[in-house]
Wavefront OBJ file of the C-alpha trace (Angstrom):
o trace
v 0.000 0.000 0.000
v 2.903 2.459 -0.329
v 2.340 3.147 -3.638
v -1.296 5.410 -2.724
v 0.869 7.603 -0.351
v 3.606 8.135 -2.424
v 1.118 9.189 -5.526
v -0.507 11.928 -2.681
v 2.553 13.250 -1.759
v 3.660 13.630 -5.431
v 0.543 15.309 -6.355
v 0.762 17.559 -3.425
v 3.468 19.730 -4.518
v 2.099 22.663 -5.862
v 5.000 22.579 -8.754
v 4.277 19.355 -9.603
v 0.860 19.971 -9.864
v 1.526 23.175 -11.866
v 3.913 20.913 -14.296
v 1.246 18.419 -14.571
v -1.238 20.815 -15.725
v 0.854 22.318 -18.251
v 1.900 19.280 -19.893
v -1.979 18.202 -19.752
v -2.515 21.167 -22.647
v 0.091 20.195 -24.632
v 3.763 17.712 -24.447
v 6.802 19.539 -23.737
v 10.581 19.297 -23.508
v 12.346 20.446 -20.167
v 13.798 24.055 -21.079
v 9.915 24.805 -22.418
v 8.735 23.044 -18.356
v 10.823 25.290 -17.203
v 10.024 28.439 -18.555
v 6.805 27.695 -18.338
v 6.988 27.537 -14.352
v 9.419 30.437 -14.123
v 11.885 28.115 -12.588
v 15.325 26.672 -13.779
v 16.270 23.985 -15.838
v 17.586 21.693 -12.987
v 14.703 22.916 -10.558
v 12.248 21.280 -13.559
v 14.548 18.362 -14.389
v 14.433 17.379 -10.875
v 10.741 17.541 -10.662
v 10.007 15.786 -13.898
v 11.840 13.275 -12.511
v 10.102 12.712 -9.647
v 6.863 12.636 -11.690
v 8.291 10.195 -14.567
v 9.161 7.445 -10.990
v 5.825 8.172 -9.992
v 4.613 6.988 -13.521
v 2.719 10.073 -13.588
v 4.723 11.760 -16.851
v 6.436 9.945 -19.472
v 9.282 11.047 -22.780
v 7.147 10.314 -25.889
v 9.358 9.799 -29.371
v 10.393 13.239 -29.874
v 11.903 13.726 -26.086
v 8.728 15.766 -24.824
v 7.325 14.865 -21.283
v 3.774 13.721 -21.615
v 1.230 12.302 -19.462
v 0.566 8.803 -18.714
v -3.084 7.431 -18.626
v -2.283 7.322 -14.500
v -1.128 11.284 -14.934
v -3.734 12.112 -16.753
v -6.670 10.273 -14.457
v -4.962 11.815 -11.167
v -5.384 14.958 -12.673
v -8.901 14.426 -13.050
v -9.096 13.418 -9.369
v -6.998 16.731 -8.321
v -9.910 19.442 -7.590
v -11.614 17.377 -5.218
v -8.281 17.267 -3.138
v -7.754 21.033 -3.747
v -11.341 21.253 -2.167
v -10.773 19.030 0.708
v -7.455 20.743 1.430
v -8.901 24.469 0.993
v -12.275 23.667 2.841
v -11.192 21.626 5.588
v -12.560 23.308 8.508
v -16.160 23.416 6.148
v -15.675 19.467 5.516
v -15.123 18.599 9.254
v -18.159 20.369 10.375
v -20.662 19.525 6.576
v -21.764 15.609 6.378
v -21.107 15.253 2.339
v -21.050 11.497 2.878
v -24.877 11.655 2.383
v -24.258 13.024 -1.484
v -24.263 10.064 -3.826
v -21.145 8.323 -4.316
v -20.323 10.107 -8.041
v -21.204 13.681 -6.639
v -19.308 12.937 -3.582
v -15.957 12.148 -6.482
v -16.948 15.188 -8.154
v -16.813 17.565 -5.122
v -13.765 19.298 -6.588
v -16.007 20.773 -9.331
v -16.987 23.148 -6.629
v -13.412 24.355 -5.893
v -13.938 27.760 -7.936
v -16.987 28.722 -5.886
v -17.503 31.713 -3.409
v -17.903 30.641 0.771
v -20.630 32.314 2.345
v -20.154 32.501 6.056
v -23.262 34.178 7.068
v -27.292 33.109 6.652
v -27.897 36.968 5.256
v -25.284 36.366 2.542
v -27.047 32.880 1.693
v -30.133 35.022 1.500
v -28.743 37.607 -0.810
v -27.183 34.711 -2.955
v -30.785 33.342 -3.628
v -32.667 36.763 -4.265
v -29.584 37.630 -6.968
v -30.443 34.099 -8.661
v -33.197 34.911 -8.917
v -33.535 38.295 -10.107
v -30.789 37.496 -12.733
v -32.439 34.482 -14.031
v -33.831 34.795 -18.067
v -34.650 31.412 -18.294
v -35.184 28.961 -15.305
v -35.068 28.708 -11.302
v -34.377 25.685 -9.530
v -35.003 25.129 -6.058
v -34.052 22.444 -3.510
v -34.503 22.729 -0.097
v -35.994 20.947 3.472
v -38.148 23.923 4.253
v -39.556 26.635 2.300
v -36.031 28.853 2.532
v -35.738 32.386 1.337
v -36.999 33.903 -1.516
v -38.943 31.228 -4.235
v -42.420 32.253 -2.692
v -41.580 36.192 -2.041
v -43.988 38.799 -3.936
v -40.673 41.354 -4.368
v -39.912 38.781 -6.645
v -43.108 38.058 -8.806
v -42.402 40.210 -12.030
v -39.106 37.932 -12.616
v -40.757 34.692 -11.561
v -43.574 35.614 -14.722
v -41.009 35.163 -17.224
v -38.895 31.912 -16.130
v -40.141 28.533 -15.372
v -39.712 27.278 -12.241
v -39.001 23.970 -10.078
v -39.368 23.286 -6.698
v -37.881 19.985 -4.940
v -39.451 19.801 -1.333
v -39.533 16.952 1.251
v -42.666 14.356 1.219
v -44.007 15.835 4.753
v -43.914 19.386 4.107
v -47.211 21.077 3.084
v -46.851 22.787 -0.088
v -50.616 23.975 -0.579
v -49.967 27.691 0.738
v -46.861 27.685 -1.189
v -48.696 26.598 -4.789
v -51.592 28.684 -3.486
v -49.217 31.485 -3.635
v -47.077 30.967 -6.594
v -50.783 30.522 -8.536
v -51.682 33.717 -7.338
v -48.390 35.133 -8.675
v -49.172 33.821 -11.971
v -46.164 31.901 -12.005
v -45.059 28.967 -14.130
v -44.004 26.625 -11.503
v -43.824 22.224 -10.414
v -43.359 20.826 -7.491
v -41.499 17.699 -6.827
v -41.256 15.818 -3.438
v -39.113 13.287 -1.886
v -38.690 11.822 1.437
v -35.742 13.645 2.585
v -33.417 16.424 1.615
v -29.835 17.025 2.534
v -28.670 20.058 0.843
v -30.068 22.775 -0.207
v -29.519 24.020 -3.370
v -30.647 27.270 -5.623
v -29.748 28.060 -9.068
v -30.907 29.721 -12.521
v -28.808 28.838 -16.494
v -25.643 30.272 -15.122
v -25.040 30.864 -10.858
v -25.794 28.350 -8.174
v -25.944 28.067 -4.575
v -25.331 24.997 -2.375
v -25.476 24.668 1.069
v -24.812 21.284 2.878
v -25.953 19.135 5.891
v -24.140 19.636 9.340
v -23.160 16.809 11.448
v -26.119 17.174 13.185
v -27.819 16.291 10.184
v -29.689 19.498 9.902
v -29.155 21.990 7.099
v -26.942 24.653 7.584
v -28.513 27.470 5.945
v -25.520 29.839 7.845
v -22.881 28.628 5.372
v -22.641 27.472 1.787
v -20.991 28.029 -1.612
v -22.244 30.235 -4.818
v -20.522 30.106 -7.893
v -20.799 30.894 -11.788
v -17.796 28.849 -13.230
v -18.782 25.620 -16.023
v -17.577 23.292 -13.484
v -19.490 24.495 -10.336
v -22.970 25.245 -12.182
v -22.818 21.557 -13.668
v -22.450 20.355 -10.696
v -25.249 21.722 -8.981
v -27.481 21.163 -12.304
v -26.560 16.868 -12.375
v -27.114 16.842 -8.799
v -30.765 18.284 -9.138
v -31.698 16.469 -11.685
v -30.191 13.748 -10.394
v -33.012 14.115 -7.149
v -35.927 15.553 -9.692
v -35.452 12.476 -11.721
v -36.320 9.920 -8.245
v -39.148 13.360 -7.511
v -43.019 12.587 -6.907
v -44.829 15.294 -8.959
v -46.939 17.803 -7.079
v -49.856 18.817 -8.269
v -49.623 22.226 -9.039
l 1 2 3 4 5 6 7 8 9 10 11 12 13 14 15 16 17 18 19 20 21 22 23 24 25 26 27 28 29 30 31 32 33 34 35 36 37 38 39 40 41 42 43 44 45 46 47 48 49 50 51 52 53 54 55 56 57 58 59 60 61 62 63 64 65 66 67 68 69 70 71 72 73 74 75 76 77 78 79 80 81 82 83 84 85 86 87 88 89 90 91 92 93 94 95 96 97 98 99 100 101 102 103 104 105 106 107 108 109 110 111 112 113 114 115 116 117 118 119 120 121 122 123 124 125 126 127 128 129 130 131 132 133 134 135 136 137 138 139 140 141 142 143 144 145 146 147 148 149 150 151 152 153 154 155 156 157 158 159 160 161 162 163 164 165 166 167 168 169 170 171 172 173 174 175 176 177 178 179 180 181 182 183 184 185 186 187 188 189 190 191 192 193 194 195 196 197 198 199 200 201 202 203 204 205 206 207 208 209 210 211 212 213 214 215 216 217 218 219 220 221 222 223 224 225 226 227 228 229 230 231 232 233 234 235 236 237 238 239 240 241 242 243 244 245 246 247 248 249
């Protein structure tokens, strides 16, 4: 089993890492790994060594480093330990066990987001979400959170379609009662229990996770607009609409 430690510790030098990445867009020779990493020759020789033992980087015919099939599938695993290692106090305290096991590999995608540290700037996450979406709202959460139902907010709601993902026990007939009233486009999907909560139009999202005490913390969570983080946030709803009860609306 020394072989998994060894791969960590190779992959967590940040000029390894950096090399990595560079030869992922394109094979190249040493002096070009150098200059690349604004470092010298020898500096890159050395590290290009340690990534060719690793089996991580190979010399294709012409004498350019490229990656191996391992290189180029630890890269692919490298966000989500760039999340864990940026967001470890979050991790410790969030319960993202209870994400399905592919979302759970894919947590990295969520590396480029924004922390929010306070329930007010969750709050003012959703209403901008809202108010900039052109084409859809989605909205995931164990309680009716926020802003989905709020008047302020009826003029934009008019000209999107909408989707709401609630939990089984929670009455929703105020809440459709309202939304009718608003003249708003809107379904309603239920399933027996929610553990994140999660907000987003066709380009920003908002995710917020369990705590340990298995309640949603709606006091800290991530928003982001990058491809990686919005898709994401867009497979894991559908991912939950797709096992959803419809509502009648």
């Amino acid at each position: 089993m020394k072989e998994a430690p060894n791969l960590l510790f190779e992959l967590a030098s940040p000029e390894r890492l950096g090399i990595l990445r560079e030869i992922q867009k394109e094979p190249m020779k040493l002096s070009r790994a150098a200059l690349k990493q604004s470092t010298t020759v020898q500096e890159a020789f050395r590290q290009l060594q340690r990534l060719a033992e690793a089996r991580l980087v190979r010399k294709n015919a012409d004498g350019a480093y490229e990656l191996t099939t391992l290189g180029t599938l630890a890269l692919a695993l490298a966000p989500s330990f760039d999340f864990l290692a940026k967001e470890n106090e979050f991790v410790m305290a969030h319960d993202l066990t209870v994400l399905p096991a592919q979302f759970q590999e894919r947590i990295g995608e969520l590396s480029s987001g924004e922390r929010l540290n306070h329930i007010d700037d969750l709050l003012a996450a959703e209403a901008r979400i809202i108010e900039e979406s052109e084409e859809f709202v989605w909205f995931m959460s164990d309680q009716l959170f926020g802003h989905p139902q709020h008047q302020g907010h009826a003029g934009k709601l008019q000209k999107v379609s909408m989707k709401l993902l609630l939990p089984r026990s929670l009455d929703t007939g105020e809440l459709r009662s309202g939304l009718r009233r608003l003249g708003v486009d809107f379904e309603v999907g239920v399933i027996d229990r929610i553990n994140l909560l999660l907000v987003l139009n066709e380009k920003t999202s908002g995710v917020a996770f369990q705590s340990l005490d298995g309640r949603l913390d709606y006091g800290c969570g991530f928003v982001g607009e990058s491809e990686e983080f919005h898709r994401w946030c867009v497979d894991v709803y559908q991912y939950y609409w797709t096992r959803a009860k419809p509502k009648s609306t």
